[in-house]
FIKOLZA-1660 file (N, C-alpha, C; in steps of 0.1 Angstrom, whole numbers, plus 5000, padded with zeros to 4 digits):
% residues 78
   i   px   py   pz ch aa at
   1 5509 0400 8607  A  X  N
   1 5508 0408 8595  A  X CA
   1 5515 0401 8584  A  X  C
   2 5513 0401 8571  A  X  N
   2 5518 0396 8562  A  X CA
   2 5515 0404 8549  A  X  C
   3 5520 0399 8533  A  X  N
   3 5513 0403 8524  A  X CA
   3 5504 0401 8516  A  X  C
   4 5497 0389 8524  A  X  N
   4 5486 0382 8519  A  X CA
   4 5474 0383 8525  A  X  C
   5 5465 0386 8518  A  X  N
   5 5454 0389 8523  A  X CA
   5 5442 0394 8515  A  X  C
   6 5432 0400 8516  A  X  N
   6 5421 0408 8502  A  X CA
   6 5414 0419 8508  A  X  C
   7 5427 0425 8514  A  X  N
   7 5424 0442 8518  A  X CA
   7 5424 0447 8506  A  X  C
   8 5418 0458 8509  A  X  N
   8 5424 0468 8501  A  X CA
   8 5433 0473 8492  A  X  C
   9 5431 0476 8477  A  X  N
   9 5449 0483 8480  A  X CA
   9 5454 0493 8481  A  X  C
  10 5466 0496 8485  A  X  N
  10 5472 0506 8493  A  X CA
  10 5479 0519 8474  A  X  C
  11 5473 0534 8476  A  X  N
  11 5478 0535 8468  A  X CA
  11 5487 0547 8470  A  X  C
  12 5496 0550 8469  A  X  N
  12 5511 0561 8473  A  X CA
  12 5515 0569 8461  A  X  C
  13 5515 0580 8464  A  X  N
  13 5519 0589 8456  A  X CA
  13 5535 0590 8462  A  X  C
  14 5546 0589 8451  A  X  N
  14 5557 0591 8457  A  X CA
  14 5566 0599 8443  A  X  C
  15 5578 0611 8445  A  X  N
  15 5583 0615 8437  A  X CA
  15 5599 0613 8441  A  X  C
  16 5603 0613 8428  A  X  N
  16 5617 0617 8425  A  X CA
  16 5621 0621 8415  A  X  C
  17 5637 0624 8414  A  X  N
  17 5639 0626 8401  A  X CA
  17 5645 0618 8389  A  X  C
  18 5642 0617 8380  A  X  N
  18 5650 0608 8367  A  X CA
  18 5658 0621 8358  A  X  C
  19 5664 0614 8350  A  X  N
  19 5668 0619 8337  A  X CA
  19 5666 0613 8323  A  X  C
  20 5664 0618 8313  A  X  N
  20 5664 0612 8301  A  X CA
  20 5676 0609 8298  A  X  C
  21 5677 0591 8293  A  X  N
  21 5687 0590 8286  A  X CA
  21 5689 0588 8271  A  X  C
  22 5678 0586 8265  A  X  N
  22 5681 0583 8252  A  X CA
  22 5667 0590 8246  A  X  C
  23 5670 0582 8232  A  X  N
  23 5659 0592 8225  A  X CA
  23 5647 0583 8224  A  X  C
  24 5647 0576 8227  A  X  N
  24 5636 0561 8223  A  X CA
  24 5625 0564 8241  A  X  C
  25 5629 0575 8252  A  X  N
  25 5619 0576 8261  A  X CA
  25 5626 0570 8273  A  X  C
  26 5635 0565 8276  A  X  N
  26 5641 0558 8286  A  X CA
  26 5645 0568 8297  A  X  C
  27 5639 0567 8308  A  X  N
  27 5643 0581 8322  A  X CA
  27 5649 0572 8333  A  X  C
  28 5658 0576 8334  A  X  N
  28 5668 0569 8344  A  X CA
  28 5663 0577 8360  A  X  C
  29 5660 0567 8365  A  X  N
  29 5658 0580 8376  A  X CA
  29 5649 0564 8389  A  X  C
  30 5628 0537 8403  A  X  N
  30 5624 0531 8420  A  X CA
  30 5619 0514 8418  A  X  C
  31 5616 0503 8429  A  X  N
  31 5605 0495 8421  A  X CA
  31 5597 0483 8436  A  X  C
  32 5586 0495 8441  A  X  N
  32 5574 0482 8447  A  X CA
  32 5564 0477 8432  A  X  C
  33 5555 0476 8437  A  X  N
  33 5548 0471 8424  A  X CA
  33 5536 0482 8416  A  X  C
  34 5543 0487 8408  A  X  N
  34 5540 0502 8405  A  X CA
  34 5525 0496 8397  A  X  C
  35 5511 0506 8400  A  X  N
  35 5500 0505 8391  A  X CA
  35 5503 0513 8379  A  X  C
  36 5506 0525 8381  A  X  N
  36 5511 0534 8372  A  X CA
  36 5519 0547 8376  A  X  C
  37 5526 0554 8363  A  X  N
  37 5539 0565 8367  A  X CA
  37 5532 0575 8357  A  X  C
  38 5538 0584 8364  A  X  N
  38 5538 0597 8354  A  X CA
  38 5549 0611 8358  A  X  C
  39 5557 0609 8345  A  X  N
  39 5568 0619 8344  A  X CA
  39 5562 0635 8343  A  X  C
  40 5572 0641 8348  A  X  N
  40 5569 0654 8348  A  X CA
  40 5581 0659 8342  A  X  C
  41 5579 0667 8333  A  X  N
  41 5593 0676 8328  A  X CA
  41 5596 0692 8330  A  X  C
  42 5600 0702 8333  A  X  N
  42 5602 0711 8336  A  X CA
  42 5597 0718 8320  A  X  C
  43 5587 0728 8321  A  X  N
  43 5581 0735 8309  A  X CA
  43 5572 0728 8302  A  X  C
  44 5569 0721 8307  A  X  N
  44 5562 0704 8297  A  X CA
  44 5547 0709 8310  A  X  C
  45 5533 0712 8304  A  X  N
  45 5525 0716 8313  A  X CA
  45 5518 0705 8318  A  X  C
  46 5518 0692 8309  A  X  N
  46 5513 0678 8313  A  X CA
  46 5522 0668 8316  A  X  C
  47 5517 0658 8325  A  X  N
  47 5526 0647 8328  A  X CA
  47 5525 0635 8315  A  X  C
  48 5534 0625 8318  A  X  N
  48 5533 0617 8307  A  X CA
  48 5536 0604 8312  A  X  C
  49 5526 0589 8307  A  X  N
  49 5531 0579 8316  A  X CA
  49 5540 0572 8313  A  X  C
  50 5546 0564 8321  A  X  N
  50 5559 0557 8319  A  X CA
  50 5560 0546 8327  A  X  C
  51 5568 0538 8325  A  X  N
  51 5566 0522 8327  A  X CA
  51 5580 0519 8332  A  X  C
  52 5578 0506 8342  A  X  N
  52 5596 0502 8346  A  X CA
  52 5600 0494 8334  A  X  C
  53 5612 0496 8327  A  X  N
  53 5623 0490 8319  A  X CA
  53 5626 0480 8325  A  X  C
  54 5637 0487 8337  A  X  N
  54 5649 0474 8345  A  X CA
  54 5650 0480 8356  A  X  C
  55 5650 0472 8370  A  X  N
  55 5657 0477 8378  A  X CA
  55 5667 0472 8387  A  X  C
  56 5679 0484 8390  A  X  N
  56 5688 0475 8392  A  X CA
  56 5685 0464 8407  A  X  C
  57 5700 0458 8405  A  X  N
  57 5697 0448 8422  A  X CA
  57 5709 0453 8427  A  X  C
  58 5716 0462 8421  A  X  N
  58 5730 0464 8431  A  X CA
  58 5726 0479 8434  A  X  C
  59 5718 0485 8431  A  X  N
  59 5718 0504 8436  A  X CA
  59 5705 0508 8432  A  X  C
  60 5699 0519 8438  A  X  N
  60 5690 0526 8442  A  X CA
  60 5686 0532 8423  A  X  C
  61 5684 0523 8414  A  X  N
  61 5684 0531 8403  A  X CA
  61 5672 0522 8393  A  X  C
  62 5667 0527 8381  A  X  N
  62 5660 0520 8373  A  X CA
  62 5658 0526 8360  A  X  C
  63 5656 0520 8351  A  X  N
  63 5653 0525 8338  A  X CA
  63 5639 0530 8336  A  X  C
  64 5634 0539 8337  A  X  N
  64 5620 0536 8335  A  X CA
  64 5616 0548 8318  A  X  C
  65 5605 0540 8314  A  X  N
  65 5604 0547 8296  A  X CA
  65 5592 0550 8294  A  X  C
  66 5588 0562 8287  A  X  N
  66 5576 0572 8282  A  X CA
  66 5578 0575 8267  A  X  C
  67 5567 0577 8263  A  X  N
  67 5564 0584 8252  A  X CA
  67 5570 0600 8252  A  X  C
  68 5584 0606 8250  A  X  N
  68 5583 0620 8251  A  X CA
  68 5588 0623 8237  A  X  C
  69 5587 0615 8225  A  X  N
  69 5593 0618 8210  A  X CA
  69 5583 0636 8209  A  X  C
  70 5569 0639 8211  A  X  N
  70 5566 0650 8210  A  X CA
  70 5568 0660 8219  A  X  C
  71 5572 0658 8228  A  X  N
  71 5579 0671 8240  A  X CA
  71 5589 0676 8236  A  X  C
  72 5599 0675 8226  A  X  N
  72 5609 0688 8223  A  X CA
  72 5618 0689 8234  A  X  C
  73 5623 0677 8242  A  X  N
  73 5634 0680 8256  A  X CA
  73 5645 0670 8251  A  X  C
  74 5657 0673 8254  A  X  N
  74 5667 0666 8255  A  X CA
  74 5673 0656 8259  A  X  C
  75 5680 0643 8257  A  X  N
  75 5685 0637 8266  A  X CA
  75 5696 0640 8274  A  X  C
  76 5703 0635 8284  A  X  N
  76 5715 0636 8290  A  X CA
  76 5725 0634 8282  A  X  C
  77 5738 0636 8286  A  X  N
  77 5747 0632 8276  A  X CA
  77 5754 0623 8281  A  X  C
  78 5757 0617 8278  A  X  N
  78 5771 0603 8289  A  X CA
  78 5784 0604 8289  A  X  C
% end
């Protein structure tokens, strides 16, 4: 078994949770090699996509950023 090869590709739905941290779209909240993301916000009836920033190499964490300037939600506070 290896990861080379010209199978298929494998596609996984997987959730967690983020938070917003800033106003510029940045959700703090994974990283194989993502095709695509999409945030979900609580009241918000559509998802929105969003892309990896950074992720860390010391903890279970990453920056990941969306367009939510028209969703009307808050960021966290630090």
């Amino acid at each position: 078994m290896s990861l080379t090869g010209s199978g298929p590709e494998v596609h996984l739905d997987a959730f967690g949770t983020g938070f917003l941290v800033s106003t510029i779209g940045q959700i703090q909240g994974l990283e194989p090699t993502i095709a695509e993301m999409t945030a979900y916000f609580p009241g918000i009836t559509h998802g929105i996509a969003i892309s990896t920033e950074k992720v860390s190499s010391a903890a279970d964490v990453a920056i990941l950023k969306g367009n939510v300037s028209e969703l009307g939600i808050k960021q966290v506070t630090c």
